[in-house]
SEBA-722389 format. One record per residue (C-alpha): residue in three letters; x, y, z. Coordinates in steps of 0.2 Angstrom, whole numbers, padded with zeros to 4 digits, always signed. Layout:
BEGIN
ALAXYZ;...
***
This chain:
BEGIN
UNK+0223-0518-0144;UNK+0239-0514-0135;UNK+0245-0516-0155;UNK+0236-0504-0159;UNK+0242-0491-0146;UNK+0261-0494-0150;UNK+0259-0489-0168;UNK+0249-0474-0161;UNK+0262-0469-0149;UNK+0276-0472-0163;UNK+0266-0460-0177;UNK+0263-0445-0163;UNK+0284-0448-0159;UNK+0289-0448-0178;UNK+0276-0433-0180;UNK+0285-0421-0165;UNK+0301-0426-0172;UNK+0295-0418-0187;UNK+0290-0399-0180;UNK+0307-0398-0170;UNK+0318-0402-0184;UNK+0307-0388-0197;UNK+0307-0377-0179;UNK+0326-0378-0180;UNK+0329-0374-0197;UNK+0315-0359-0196;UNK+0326-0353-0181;UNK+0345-0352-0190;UNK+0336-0346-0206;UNK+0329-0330-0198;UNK+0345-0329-0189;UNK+0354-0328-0204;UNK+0344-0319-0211;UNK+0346-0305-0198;UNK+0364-0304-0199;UNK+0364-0301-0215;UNK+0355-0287-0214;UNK+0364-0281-0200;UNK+0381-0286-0203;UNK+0386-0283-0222;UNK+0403-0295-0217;UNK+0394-0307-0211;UNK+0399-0325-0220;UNK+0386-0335-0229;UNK+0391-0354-0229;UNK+0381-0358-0245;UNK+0391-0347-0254;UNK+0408-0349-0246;UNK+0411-0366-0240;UNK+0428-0361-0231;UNK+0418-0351-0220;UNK+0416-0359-0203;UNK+0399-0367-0200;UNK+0388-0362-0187;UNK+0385-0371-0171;UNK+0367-0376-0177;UNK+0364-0391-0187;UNK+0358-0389-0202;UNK+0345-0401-0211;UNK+0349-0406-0228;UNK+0338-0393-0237;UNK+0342-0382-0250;UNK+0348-0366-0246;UNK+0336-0351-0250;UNK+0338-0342-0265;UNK+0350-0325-0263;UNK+0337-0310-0263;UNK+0345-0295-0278;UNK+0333-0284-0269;UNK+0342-0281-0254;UNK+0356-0268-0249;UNK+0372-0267-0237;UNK+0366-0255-0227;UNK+0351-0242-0223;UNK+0358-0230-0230;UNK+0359-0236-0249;UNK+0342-0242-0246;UNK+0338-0223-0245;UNK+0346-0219-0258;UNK+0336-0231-0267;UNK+0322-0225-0261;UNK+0326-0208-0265;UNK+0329-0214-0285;UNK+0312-0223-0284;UNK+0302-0205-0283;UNK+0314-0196-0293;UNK+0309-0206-0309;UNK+0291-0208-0307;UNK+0292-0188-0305;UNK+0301-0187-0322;UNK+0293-0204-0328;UNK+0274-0205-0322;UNK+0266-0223-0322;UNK+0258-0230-0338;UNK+0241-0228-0331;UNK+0244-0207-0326;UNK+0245-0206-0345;UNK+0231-0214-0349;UNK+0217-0202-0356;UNK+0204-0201-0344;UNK+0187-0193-0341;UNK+0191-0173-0344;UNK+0190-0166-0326;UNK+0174-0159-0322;UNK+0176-0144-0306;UNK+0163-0146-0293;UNK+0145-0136-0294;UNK+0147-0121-0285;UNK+0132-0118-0274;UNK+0119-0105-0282;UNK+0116-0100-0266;UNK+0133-0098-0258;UNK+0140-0081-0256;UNK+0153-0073-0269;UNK+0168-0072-0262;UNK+0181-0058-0265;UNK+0197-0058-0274;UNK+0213-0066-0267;UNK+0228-0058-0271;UNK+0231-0072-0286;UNK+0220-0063-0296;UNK+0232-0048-0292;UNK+0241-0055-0311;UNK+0245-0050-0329;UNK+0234-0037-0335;UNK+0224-0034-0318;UNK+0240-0031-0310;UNK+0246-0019-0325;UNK+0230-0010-0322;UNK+0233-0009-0303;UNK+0251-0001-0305;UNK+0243+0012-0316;UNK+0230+0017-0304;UNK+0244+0017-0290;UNK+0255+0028-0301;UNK+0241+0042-0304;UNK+0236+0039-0286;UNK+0255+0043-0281;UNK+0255+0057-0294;UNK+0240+0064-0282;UNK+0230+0066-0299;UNK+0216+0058-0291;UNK+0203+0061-0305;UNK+0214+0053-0320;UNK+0215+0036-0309;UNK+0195+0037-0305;UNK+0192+0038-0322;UNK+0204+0026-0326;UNK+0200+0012-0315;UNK+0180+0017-0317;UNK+0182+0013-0338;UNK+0192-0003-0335;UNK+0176-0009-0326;UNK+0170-0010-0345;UNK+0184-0016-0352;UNK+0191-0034-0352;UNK+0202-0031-0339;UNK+0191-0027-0324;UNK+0199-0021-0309;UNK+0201-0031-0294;UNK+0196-0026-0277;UNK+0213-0022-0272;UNK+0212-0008-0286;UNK+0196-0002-0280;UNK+0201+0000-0261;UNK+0216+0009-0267;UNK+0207+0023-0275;UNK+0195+0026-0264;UNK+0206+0027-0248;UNK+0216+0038-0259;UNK+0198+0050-0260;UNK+0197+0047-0241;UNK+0216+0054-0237;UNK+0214+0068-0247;UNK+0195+0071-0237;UNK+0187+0070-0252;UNK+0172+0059-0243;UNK+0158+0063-0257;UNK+0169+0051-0269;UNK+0175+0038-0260;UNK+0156+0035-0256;UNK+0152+0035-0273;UNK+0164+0026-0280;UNK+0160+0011-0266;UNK+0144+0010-0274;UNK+0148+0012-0292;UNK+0161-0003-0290;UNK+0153-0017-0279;UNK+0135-0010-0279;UNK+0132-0008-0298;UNK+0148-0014-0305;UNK+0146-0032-0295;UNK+0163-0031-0288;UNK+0163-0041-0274;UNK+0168-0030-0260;UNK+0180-0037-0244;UNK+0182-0031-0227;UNK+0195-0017-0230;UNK+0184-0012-0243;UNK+0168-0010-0230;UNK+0181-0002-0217;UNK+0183+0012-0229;UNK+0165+0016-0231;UNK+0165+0014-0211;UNK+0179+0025-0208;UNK+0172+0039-0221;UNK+0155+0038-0214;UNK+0163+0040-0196;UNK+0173+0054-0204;UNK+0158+0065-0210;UNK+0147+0064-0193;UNK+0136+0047-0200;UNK+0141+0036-0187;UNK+0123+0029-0188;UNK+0123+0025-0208;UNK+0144+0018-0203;UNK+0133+0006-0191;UNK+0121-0001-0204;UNK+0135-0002-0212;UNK+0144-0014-0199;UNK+0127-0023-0198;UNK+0126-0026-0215;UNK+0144-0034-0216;UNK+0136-0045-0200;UNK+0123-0052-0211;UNK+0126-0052-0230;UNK+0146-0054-0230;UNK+0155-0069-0232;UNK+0168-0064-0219;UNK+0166-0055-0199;UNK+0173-0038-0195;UNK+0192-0035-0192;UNK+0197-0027-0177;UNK+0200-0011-0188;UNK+0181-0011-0190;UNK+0178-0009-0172;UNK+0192+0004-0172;UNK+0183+0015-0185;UNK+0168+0014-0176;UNK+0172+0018-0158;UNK+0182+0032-0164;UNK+0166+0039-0171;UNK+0155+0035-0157;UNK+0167+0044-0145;UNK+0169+0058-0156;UNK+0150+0061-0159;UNK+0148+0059-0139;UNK+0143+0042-0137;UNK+0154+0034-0128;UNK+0142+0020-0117;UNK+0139+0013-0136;UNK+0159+0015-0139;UNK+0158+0003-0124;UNK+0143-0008-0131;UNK+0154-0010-0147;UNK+0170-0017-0137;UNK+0160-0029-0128;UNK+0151-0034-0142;UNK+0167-0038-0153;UNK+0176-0048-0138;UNK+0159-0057-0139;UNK+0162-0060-0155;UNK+0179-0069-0151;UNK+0190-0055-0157;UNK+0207-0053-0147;UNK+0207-0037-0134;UNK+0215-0026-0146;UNK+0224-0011-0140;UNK+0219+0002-0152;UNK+0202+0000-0147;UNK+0204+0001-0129;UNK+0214+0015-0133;UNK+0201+0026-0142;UNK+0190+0022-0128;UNK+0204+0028-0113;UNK+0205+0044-0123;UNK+0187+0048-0122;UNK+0188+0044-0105;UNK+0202+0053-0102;UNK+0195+0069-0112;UNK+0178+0067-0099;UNK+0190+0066-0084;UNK+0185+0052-0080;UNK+0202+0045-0073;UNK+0198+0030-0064;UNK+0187+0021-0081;UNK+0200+0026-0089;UNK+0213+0015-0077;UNK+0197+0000-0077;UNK+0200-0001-0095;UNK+0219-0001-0096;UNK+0221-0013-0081;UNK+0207-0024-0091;UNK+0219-0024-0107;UNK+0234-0028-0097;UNK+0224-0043-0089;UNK+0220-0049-0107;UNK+0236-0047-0115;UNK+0253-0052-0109;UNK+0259-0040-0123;UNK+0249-0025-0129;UNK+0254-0009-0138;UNK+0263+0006-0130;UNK+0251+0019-0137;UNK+0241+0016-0122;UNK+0255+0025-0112;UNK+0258+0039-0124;UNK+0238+0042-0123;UNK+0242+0043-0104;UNK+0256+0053-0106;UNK+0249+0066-0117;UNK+0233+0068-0104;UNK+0246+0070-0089;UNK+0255+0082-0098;UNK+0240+0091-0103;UNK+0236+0090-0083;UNK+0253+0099-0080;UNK+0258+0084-0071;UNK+0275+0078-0078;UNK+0282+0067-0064;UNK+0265+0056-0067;UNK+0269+0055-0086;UNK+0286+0052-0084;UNK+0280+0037-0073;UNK+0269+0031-0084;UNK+0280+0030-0099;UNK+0293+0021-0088;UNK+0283+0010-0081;UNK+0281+0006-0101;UNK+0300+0005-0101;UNK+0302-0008-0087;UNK+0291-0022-0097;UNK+0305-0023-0111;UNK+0291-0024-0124;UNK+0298-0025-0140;UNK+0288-0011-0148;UNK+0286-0008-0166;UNK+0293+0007-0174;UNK+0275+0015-0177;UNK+0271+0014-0157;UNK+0289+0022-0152;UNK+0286+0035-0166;UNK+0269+0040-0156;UNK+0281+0040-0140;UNK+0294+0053-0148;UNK+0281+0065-0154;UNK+0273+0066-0135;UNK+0292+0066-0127;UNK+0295+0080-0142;UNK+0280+0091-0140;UNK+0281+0094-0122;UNK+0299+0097-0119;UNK+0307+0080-0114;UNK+0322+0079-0127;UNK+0333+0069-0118;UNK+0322+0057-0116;UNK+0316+0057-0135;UNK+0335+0057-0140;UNK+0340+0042-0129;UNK+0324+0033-0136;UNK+0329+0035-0153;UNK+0346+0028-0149;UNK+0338+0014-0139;UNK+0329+0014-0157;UNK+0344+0012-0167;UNK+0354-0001-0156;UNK+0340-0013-0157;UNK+0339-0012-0178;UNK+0343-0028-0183;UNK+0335-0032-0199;UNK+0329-0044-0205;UNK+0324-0051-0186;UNK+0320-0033-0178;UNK+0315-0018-0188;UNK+0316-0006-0176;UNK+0314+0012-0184;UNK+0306+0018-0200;UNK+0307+0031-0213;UNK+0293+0040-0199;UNK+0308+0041-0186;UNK+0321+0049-0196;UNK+0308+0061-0200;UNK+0304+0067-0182;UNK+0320+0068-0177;UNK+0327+0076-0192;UNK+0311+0089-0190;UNK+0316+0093-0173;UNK+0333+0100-0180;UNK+0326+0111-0191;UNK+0315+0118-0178;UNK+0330+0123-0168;UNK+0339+0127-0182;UNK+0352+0117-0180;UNK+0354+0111-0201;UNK+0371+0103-0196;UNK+0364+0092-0184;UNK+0349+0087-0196;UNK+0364+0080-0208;UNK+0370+0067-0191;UNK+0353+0064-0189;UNK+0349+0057-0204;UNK+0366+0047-0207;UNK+0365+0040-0189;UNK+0367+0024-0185;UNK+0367+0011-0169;UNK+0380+0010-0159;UNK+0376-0007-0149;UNK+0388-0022-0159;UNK+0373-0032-0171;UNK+0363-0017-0175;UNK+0363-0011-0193;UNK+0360+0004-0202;UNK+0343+0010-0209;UNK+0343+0008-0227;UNK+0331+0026-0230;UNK+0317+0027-0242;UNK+0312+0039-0255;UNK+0301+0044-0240;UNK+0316+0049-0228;UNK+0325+0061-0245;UNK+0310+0069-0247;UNK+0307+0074-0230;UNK+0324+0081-0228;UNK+0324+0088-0245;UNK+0309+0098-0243;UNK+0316+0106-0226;UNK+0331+0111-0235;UNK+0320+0117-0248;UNK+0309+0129-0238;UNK+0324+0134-0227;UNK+0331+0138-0246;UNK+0346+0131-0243;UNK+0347+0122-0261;UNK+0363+0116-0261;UNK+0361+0103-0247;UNK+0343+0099-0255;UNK+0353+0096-0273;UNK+0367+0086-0263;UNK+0354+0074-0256;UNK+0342+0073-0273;UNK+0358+0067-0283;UNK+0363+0054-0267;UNK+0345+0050-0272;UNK+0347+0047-0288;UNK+0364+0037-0286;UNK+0355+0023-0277;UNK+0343+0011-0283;UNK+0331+0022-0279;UNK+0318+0033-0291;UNK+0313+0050-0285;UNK+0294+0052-0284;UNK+0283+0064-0288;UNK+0284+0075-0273;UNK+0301+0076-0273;UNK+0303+0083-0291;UNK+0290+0094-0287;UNK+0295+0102-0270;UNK+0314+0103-0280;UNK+0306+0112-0296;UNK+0295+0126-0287;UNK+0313+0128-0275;UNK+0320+0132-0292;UNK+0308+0144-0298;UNK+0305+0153-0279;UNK+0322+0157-0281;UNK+0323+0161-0301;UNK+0333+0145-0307;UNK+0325+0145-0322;UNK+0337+0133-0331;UNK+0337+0119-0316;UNK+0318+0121-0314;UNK+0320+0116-0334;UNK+0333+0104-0333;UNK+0324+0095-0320;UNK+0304+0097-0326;UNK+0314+0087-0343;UNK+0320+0075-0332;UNK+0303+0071-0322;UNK+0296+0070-0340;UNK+0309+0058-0346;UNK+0306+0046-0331;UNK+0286+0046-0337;UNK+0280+0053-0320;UNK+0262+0061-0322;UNK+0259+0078-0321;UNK+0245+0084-0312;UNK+0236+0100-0319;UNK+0236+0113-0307;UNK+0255+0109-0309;UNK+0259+0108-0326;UNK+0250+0126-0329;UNK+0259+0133-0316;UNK+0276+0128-0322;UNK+0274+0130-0340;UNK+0268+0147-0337;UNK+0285+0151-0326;UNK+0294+0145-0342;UNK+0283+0156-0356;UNK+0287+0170-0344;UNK+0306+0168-0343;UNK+0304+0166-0363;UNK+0307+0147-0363;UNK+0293+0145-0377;UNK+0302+0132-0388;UNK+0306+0121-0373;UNK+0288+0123-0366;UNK+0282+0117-0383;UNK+0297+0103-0384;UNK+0292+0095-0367;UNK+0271+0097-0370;UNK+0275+0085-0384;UNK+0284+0072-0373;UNK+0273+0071-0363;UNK+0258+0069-0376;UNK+0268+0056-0384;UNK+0264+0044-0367;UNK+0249+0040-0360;UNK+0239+0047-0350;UNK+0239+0061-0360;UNK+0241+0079-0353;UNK+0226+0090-0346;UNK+0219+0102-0359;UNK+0221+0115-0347;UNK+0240+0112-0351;UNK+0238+0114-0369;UNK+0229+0130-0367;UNK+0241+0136-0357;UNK+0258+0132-0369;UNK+0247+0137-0385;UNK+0240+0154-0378;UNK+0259+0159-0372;UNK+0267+0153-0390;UNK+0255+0165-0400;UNK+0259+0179-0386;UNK+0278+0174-0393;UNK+0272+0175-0410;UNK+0277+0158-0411;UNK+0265+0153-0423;UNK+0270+0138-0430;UNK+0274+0131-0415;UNK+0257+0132-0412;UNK+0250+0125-0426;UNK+0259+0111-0420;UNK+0254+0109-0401;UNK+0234+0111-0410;UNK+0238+0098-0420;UNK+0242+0087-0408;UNK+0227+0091-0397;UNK+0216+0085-0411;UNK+0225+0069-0416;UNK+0226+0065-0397;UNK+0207+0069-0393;UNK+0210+0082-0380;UNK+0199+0095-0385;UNK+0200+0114-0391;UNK+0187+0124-0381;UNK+0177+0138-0389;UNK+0186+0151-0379;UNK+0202+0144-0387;UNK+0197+0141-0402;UNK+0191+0161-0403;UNK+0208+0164-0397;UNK+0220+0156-0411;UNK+0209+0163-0423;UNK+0211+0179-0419;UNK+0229+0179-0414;UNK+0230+0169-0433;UNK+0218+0182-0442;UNK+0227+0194-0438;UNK+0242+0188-0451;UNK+0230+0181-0462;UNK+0232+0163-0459;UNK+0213+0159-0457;UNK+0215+0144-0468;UNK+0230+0137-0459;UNK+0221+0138-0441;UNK+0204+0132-0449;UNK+0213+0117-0459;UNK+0223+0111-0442;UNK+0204+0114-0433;UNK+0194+0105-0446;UNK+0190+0088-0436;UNK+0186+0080-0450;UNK+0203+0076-0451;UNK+0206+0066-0436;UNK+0190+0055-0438;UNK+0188+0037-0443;UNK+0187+0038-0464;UNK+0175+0028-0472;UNK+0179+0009-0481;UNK+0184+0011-0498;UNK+0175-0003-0509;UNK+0185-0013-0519;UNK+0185-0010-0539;UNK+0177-0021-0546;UNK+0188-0032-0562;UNK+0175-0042-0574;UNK+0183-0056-0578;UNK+0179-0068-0591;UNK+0165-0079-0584;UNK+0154-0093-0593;UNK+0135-0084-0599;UNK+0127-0095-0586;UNK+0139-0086-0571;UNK+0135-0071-0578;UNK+0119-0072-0578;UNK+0118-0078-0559;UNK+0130-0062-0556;UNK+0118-0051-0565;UNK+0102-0059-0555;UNK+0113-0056-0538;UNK+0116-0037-0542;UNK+0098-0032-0544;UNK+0094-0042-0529;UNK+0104-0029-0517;UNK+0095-0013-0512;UNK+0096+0000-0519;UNK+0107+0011-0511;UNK+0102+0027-0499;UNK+0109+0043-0506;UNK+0123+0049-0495;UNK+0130+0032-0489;UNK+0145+0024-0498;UNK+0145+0011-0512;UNK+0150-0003-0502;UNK+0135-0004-0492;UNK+0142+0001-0475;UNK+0135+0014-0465;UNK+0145+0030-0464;UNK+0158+0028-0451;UNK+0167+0046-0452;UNK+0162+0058-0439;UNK+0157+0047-0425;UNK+0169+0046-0412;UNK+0170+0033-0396;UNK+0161+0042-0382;UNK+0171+0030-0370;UNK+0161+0020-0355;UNK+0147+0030-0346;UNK+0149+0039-0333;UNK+0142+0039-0314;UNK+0128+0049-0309;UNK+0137+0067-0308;UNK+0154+0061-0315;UNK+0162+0076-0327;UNK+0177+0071-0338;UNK+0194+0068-0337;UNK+0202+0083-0331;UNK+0190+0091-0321;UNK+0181+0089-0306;UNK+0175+0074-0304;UNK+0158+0076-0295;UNK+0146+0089-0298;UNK+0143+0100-0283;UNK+0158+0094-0273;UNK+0167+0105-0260;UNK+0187+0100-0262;
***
């Protein structure tokens, strides 16, 4: 026994002797280890000898294999890092290039909502499509983009809703409220487009517009129900507008409790439209409820709030408690946008306070700093530049519109084709044409493009005061850029030049323009062709004719009596009735091919000969070749809405303009 227990006692010592020697060399290995990594100098007996040996006893075990893997600092392991991704981007894995399963998209939901266009689908031919709309639109020939964007809804290229909205808010600016309803229901009720809120905003705000503030609300009920997305805070706007103006302002009140409700911000317009109506009843202290309920909900909120104030206490005859009210607005240091301090000049302008206004607008100026703080606009230029004119005081407009900040960091206002035209046109109806010219061709010497308007307002200068040859130079130049001309303008002026006996430059620039598309309104072409047979300009006539019938346009009956008298009279019957023969013009039918017998075997020919008696006979009056007769029809184009007219007239039956 007590045998037994020594060799025990001597196994378990051996055994512990054991652990603390492989403890020790686990110890000075993870040391090393970590000065390596953290001290690149540090010296690795094993592979210098000289080196002096550590402290630590080391048992006699091979060293561990030098890792190639590792790096001298943290940095190039970054780097390394860094290199790593840069070539699986530019060399995927073997198994990315593997062919795999094609990728199937998920099943939509049948019953899911459509959703309306984003602006990616804004691309390529839809976007094409949209700059042509918004060309006509800012050419205010209103009816060529209807009829453009409605035949596109037929063609390949379909609108996107972006185009839609923008033609029918361009119907709603120019109070043409009958059309932009229809046109919201021809796109998205029969054309399944799928409408989005800016889209239903519209139809609101025209409803609200016309006195049908109860079909704007089934409206707002139907986007609550049906519609993938909730109303904007411009919907609530458009309807408490129209509440208030139809004299129901408790459910103007209904609707802003409803949308904060809702979870809607307290937006400022709103409240706004409901201290008016407040205001208007003399119902000061609602009014003050209202406002000091928006100032509790927002830290920040729009100054048109004050102006709405100011404009009632102003109306009251109470100046000292406007001019309170606006510097009471001044004392927050809001940082306002240009559109709120443009409302603020206009009230400060109207009711005498131009010190005021002019020490705004410099305030205005000092804090523009683009791109962090854009704090004027085209809008404030004008307003100031208008108050000029109104005193008189042309020289001071000039300042105006050239001034700039004062305050070190501001910038100058880098003006629009907006701010030239304004100034333009007062020059123009003051008819002082040479500053108008000087300011056209400063214009024309940036990297800005004239617009419509301007050349417009500059031509019928020109002809008001009997510059016949500029009003050319400059209707070519107009031409030249490929600007649209409306109708009611392009009669006007080409019958100014027939009158001052420009007839070969009326006929020059018709055909310019017919040469682009869209093309001119026929009521154009009767105008040049009626005042080159007055100027026994006969040929040139002819010409103008022609092109009418290559290009479609149409020659109406009382035309068409008109050229032939003017041309029977010199016996030319058969000239004018060659140039109005439509046959011309229209699609000819296929010619067969002549048919060569070649030299066959008897059995092909005999199969030939079986094949030919086989075919129909052929109907007398249609072409050899078996197809039907293709001369004489014409493309009637895509159909129209219910009381739609053609291009280049108006475009709703029984619409008051």
């Amino acid at each position: 026994m007590p045998l037994f227990r020594l060799s025990l006692i001597r196994s378990l010592n051996h055994h512990q002797r054991h652990r603390r020697s492989e403890a020790t060399a686990s110890l000075f290995l993870s040391r090393f280890l970590h000065n390596v990594a953290l001290n690149p100098v540090f010296e690795n007996p094993t592979q210098n000898p000289q080196a002096p040996s550590p402290s630590v006893s080391l048992p006699s075990t091979p060293p561990p294999p030098p890792r190639s893997y590792a790096f001298t600092s943290a940095e190039e392991a970054a780097a390394e890092r860094r290199r790593r991704k840069r070539r699986l981007r530019i060399e995927p894995p073997i198994h990315a290039l593997r062919a795999s399963a094609p990728y199937a998209p998920p099943t939509r939901d049948p019953n899911a909502p459509r959703l309306p266009d984003s602006t990616s689908a804004l691309v390529g031919h839809r976007l094409n499509l949209h700059n042509r709309v918004q060309s006509l639109i800012r050419a205010f020939d209103l009816d060529a983009a209807s009829l453009l964007a409605r035949s596109s809804v037929y063609s390949s290229t379909r609108p996107t809703v972006f185009t839609c909205n923008a033609i029918i808010a361009a119907m709603y600016r120019n109070k043409r409220f009958k059309e932009a309803i229809a046109l919201f229901h021809f796109f998205f009720k029969q054309s399944d487009i799928v409408p989005n809120v800016v889209s239903y905003n519209n139809l609101i705000n025209t409803y609200c517009d016309r006195g049908e503030v109860d079909t704007a609300i089934q409206v707002y009920h139907e986007i609550l129900e049906k519609a993938p997305f909730n109303p904007s805070p411009v919907t609530y706007r458009h309807l408490t507008k129209g509440l208030i103006d139809t004299g129901r302002i408790g459910e103007a009140v209904d609707m802003l409790r409803e949308m904060l409700n809702k979870g809607h911000g307290a937006d400022s317009l709103v409240f706004d439209n409901l201290i008016s109506g407040f205001l208007n009843l003399g119902n000061l202290d609602k009014a003050n409820e209202l406002f000091d309920e928006l100032k509790e909900r927002c830290l920040v909120y729009d100054g048109v709030v004050n102006a709405t104030f100011m404009e009632w206490w102003f109306d009251q005859g109470k100046d000292k408690e406007a001019m309170d009210s606006y510097k009471s607005l001044l004392d927050r240091k809001f940082k306002m946008p240009p559109p709120t301090c443009n409302t603020l000049l206009e009230v400060l302008l109207k009711h005498g306070k131009t010190k005021e206004a002019w020490a705004l607008f410099e305030d205005m100026l000092d804090n523009h700093t683009p791109p962090n703080t854009q704090a004027v606009n085209s809008d404030t230029f004008n307003i100031m530049v208008n108050e000029c004119f109104k005193l008189g005081n042309f020289e001071e407009a000039i300042k105006t519109f050239k001034k700039v900040g004062t305050k070190p960091g501001s910038k100058p206002f880098a003006m629009d084709v907006a701010g030239y035209n304004n100034i333009v046109t007062r020059f123009c109806e003051h008819g002082v044409l040479s500053e108008a010219e000087k300011f056209f061709q400063e214009l024309c010497s940036k990297s800005l493009t004239p617009d419509v308007p301007m050349y417009r307002t500059m031509i019928d200068a020109y002809l008001k005061a009997e510059q016949v040859d500029d009003a050319l130079r400059l209707f070519t130049k107009m031409v030249e850029t490929g600007l649209r001309v409306v109708a009611s303008f392009g009669t006007r002026v080409f019958t100014e030049f027939l009158k001052n006996g420009k007839t070969i430059e009326a006929a020059v620039l018709l055909t310019k323009m017919g040469e682009k598309d869209p093309k001119p309104d026929a009521s154009i072409y009767d105008v040049v062709v009626r005042g080159l047979c007055d100027a026994d300009e006969l040929d040139k006539s002819l010409d103008i004719l022609d092109q009418m019938m290559k290009y479609s346009i149409g020659v109406t009956p009382a035309l068409q009596q008109f050229v032939r008298a003017a041309f029977g009279k010199v016996g030319r019957n058969e000239d004018i009735d060659r140039v109005l023969n439509e046959n011309r013009w229209r699609f000819s039918a296929p010619q067969p091919r002549p048919f060569v017998q070649s030299q066959r075997s008897p059995s092909a020919s005999a199969k030939m000969a079986g094949w030919q008696s086989s075919v129909s006979p052929r109907v007398p009056g249609q072409p050899a070749s078996g197809f039907p007769q293709m001369g004489g029809q014409q493309y009637s184009g895509p159909s129209q809405m219910e009381g739609q007219q053609p291009f280049g007239s108006s475009q709703f039956s029984g619409s008051n303009h």
